[in-house]
Structure formats: C-alpha cells, structure tokens
C-alpha positions as CSV (number, residue, x, y, z in Angstrom):
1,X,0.0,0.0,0.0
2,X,1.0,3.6,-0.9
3,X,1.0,6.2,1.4
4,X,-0.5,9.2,-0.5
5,X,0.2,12.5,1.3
6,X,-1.7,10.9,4.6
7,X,0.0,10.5,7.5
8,X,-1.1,7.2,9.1
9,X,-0.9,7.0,13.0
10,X,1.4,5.3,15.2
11,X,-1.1,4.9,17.8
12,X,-5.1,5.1,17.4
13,X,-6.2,8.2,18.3
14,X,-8.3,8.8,22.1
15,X,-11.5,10.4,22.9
16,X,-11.3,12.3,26.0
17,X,-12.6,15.4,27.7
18,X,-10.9,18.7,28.3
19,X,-12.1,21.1,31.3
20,X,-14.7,22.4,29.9
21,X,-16.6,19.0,28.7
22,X,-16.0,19.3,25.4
23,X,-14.4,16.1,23.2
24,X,-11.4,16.2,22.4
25,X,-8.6,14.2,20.5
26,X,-5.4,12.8,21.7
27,X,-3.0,11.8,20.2
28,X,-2.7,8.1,22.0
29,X,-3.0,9.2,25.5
30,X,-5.5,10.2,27.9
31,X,-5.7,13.4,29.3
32,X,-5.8,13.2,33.4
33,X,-7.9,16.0,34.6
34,X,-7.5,17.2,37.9
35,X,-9.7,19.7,39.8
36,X,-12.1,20.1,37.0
37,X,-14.1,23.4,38.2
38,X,-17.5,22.4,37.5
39,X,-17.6,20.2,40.2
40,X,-14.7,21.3,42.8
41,X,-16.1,22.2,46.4
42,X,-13.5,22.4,48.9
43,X,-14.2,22.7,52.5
44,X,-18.2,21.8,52.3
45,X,-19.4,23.3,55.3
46,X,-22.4,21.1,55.9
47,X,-20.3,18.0,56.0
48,X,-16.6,18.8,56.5
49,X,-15.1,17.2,59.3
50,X,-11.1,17.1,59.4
51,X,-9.0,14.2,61.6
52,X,-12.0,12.6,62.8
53,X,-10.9,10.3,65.4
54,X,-13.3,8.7,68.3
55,X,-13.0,12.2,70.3
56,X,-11.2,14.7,67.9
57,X,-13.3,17.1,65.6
58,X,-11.8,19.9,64.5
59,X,-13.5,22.9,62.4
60,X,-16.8,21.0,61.9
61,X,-18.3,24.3,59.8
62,X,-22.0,23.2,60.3
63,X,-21.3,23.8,64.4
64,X,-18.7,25.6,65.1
65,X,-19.0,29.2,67.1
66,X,-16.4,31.1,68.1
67,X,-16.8,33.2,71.1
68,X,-20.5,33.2,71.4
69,X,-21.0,35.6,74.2
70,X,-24.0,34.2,75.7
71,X,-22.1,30.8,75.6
72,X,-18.6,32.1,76.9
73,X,-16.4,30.4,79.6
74,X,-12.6,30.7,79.6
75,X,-10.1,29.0,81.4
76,X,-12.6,26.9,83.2
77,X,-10.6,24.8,86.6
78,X,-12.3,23.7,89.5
79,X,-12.7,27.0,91.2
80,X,-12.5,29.8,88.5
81,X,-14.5,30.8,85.4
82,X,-13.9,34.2,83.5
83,X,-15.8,36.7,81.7
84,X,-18.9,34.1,82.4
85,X,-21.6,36.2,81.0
86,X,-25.0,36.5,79.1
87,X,-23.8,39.7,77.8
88,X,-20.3,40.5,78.1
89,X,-18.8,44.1,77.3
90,X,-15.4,44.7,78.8
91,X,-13.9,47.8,79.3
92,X,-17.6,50.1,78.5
93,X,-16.5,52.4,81.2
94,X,-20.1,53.0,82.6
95,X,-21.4,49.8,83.5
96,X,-18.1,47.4,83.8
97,X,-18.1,43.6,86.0
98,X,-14.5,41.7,85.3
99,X,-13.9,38.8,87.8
100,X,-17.4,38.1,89.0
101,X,-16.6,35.0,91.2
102,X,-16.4,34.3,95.5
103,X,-13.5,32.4,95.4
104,X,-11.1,33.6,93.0
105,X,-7.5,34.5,93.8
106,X,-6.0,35.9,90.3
107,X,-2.8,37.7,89.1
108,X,-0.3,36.5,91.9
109,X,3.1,37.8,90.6
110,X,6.1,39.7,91.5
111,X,5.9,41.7,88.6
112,X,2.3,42.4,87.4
113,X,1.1,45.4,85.0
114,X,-1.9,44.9,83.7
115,X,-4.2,47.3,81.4
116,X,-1.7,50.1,81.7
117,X,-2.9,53.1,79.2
118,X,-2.0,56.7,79.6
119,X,-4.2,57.0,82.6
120,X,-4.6,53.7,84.3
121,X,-2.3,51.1,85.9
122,X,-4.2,48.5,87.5
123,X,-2.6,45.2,90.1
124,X,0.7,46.8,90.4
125,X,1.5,45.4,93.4
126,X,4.5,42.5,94.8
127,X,1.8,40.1,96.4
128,X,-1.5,40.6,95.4
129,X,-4.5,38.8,95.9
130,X,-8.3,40.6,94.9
131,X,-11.5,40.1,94.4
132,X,-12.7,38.2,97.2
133,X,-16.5,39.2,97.1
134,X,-19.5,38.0,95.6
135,X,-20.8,41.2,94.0
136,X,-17.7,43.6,92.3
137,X,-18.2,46.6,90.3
138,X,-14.8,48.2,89.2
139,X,-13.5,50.9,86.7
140,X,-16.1,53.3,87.1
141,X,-13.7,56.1,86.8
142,X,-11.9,57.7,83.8
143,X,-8.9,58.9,86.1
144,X,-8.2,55.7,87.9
145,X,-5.2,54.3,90.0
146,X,-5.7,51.2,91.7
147,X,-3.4,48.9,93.7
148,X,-0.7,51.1,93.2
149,X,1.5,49.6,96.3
150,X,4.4,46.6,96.9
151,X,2.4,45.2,100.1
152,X,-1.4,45.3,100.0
C-alpha cells in the first residue's frame, strides 16, 4: 500500500474530555484531569469534618461558634471561670463587671502590669490577691489608680 500524502498514525487516536466537557482528540494518550471546576467544592461546610478520630473534631463548619457571648467560659478549673456572662462588654466604662466570682485568687506575681494606658495602671502590686467578694463593680472612673502599692 501507498502512502498518499496521509499521515497514518502510530497509535489510534483517544476520545477524552478537556475542562470544559468538550471532546477532544489525543493523540494516543489520555488526558488526566485534575480539579475540573464544574464540580470542585473544597471545605463543604455542611459536611466537612477534618482528623476525625473517636473524640477529635476539628472545624466541623456546620457547628462551630467562636466566642459566642452568651455561651462564653474561659479557662474553666475547678474554682475559676472568667468573663462568664450572658452579655459581656469589657472595658464600657459606665457599666463594667471583670472577675465576677467568690473564690477567685488571680494575678499572683512579683511583677504584674496589667491594662496600663496613659491614665490607668491597675494590680501593680509585689503580692497581690483581689476580688474576694461576691458582687464587684470596678472601673467606674476615667482617672483611675488602683493597687498602686508593693504590700497590699
């Protein structure tokens, strides 16, 4: 046979689709497609759970709230819970309640400066323990100095 001006193939020739779904010839290999966009979803949030084990989920999107305040407890031990509220606003200088608790003994240090701004230093002090009351309303000042002593 006489090859007249045609080329004749090595290899037969493969129908495959490109990205858009469209056919498509190869020339005797397939085409491997790899995030084709019409159906990518990445991170689901209805149904993504990431390093399931029998007590680990982490960023499950369908429940996951950060910082809810009516839902709020940090650094919960045995005897202390902060900023434990239904509605918690810190630092709104008229109506302010940090460190609601009856048996909380916080910021015991040598060395302690808390909140310090242009006109407040607050727990400076060399041994320290406060608020030991069940009802404590601070920071009802704009001026204020408080615990500004090495032996309270």
């Amino acid at each position: 046979m006489i090859n007249r001006g045609r080329s004749i193939p090595s290899r037969p020739k493969a129908r495959v689709k490109d990205d858009r779904g469209r056919r498509t010839q190869q020339q005797g290999r397939t085409l491997f497609v790899i995030f084709k966009s019409s159906n990518l979803q990445i991170f689901k949030s209805s149904n993504l759970q990431i390093f399931k084990s029998s007590n680990l989920q982490i960023f499950k999107f369908s429940y996951l709230q950060i910082f809810k305040s009516s839902n709020l407890q940090i650094f919960k031990s045995s005897n202390l819970q902060i900023f434990k509220s239904s509605n918690l606003q810190i630092f709104k200088s008229s109506n302010l309640q940090i460190f609601k608790s009856s048996n909380l003994q916080i910021f015991k240090s040598s060395n302690l400066q808390i909140f310090k701004s242009s006109n407040l230093q607050i727990f400076k002090s060399s041994n320290l323990q406060i608020f030991k009351s069940s009802n404590l309303q601070i920071f009802k000042s704009s001026n204020l100095q408080i615990f500004k002593s090495s032996n309270l």
